[in-house]
C-alpha positions in Angstrom: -22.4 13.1 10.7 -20.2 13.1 13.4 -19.7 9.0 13.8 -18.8 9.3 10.0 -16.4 11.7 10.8 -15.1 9.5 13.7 -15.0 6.4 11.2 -13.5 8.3 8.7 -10.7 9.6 10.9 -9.9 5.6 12.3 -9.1 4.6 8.7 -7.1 7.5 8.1 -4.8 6.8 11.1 -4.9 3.0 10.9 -4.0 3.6 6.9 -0.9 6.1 8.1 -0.4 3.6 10.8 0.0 0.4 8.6 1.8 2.1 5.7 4.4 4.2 8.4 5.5 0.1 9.3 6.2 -0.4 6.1 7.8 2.9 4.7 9.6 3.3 8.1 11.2 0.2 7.3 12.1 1.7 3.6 13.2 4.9 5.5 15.5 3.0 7.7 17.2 1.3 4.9 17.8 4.8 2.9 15.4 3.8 -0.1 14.4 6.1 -2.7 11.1 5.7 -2.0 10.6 6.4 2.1 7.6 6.3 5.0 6.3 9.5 3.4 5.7 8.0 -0.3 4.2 4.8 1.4 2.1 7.0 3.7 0.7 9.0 0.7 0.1 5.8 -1.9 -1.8 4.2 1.3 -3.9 7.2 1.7 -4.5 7.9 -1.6 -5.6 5.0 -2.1 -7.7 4.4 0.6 -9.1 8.1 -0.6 -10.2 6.8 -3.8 -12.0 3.7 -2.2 -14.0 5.8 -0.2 -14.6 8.2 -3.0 -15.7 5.1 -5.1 -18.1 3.8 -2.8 -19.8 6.9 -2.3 -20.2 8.0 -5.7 -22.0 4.7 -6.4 -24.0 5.1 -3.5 -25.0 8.1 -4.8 -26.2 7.4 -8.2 -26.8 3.2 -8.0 -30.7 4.3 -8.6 -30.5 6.5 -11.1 -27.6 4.8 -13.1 -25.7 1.6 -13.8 -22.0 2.1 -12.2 -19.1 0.0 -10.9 -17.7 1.2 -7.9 -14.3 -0.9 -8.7 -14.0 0.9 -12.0 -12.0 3.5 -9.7 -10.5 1.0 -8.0 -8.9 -0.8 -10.6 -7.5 2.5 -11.5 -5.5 2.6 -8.5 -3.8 -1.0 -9.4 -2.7 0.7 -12.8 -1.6 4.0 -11.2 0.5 2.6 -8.5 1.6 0.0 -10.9 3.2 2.9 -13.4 4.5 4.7 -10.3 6.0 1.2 -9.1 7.9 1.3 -12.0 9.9 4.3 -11.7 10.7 3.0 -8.4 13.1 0.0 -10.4 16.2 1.1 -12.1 18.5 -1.5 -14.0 22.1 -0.9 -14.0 24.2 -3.1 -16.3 23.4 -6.6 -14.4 21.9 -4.5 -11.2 18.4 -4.1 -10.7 17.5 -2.4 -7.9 13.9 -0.6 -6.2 12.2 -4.3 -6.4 11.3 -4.4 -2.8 10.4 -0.9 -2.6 8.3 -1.3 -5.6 6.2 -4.3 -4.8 6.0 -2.5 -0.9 4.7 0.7 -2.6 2.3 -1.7 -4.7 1.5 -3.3 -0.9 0.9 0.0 0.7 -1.6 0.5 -2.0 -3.4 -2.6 -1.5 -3.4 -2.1 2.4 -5.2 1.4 1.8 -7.9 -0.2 -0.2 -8.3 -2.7 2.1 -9.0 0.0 5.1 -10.8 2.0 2.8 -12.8 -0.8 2.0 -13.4 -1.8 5.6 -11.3 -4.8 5.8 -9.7 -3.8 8.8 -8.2 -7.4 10.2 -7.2 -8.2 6.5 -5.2 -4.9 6.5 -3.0 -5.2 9.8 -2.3 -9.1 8.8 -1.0 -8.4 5.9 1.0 -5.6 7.1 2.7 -8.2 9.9 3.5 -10.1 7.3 5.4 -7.9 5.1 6.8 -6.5 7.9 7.8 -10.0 8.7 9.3 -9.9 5.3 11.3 -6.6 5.0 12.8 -7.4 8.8 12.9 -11.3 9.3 13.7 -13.1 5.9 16.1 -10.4 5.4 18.1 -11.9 7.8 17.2 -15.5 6.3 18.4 -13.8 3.0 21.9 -13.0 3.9 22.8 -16.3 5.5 21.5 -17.6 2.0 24.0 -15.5 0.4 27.1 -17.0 2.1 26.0 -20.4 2.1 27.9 -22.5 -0.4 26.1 -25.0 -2.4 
């Protein structure tokens, strides 16, 4: 009981920890969507995992189920609240970035919930190599003349 505990607690703080990178970065830039919106996609999502895979471990002898049935309900969820995230004005869209990085967050609390722990803090360096590095790459791109 009390090394579950203990386990659950690490992918709790290494899901706040991964998705704070990211949403801190958000944060920074004054995006609508900010570290605590990342934080809470992350760990909700990584709650539902969890949830998922004890619930089939529960009844996977007494009944057919499919623990990504849940899952895959997360993709959809976060994929409608992603959306709200983008708003088009005239020839301007903007929320892109924080939208796929909500959708991110999302994936990187499935990952931990799942248990993929080194899949989950490389793909956070990388969008955080993203966000921060080819930002800069971005804006010399933009006063470049072809």
């Amino acid at each position: 009981m009390l090394f579950e505990f203990v386990e659950l607690m690490e992918k709790i703080l290494l899901t706040i920890l991964l998705s704070s990178l990211i949403g801190g970065e958000r944060e920074l830039r004054h995006k609508g969507a900010g570290l605590r919106t990342h934080i809470l996609v992350s760990v909700g999502s990584a709650l539902i995992v969890l949830t998922s895979f004890h619930v089939f471990d529960i009844y996977k002898d007494q009944t057919m189920i499919d623990p990504t049935r849940m899952i895959t309900g997360i993709v959809t969820g976060v994929g409608f609240l992603c959306a709200g995230a983008i708003i088009r004005g005239g020839n301007q869209v903007t929320g892109l970035t924080t939208a796929a990085t909500l959708w991110i967050v999302a994936g990187l609390g499935m990952a931990v919930g799942a248990g993929l722990y080194s899949a989950a803090i490389l793909f956070t360096l990388v969008v955080f190599f993203v966000l921060i590095g080819v930002r800069k790459f971005e804006k010399k791109l933009k006063h470049t003349k072809l």
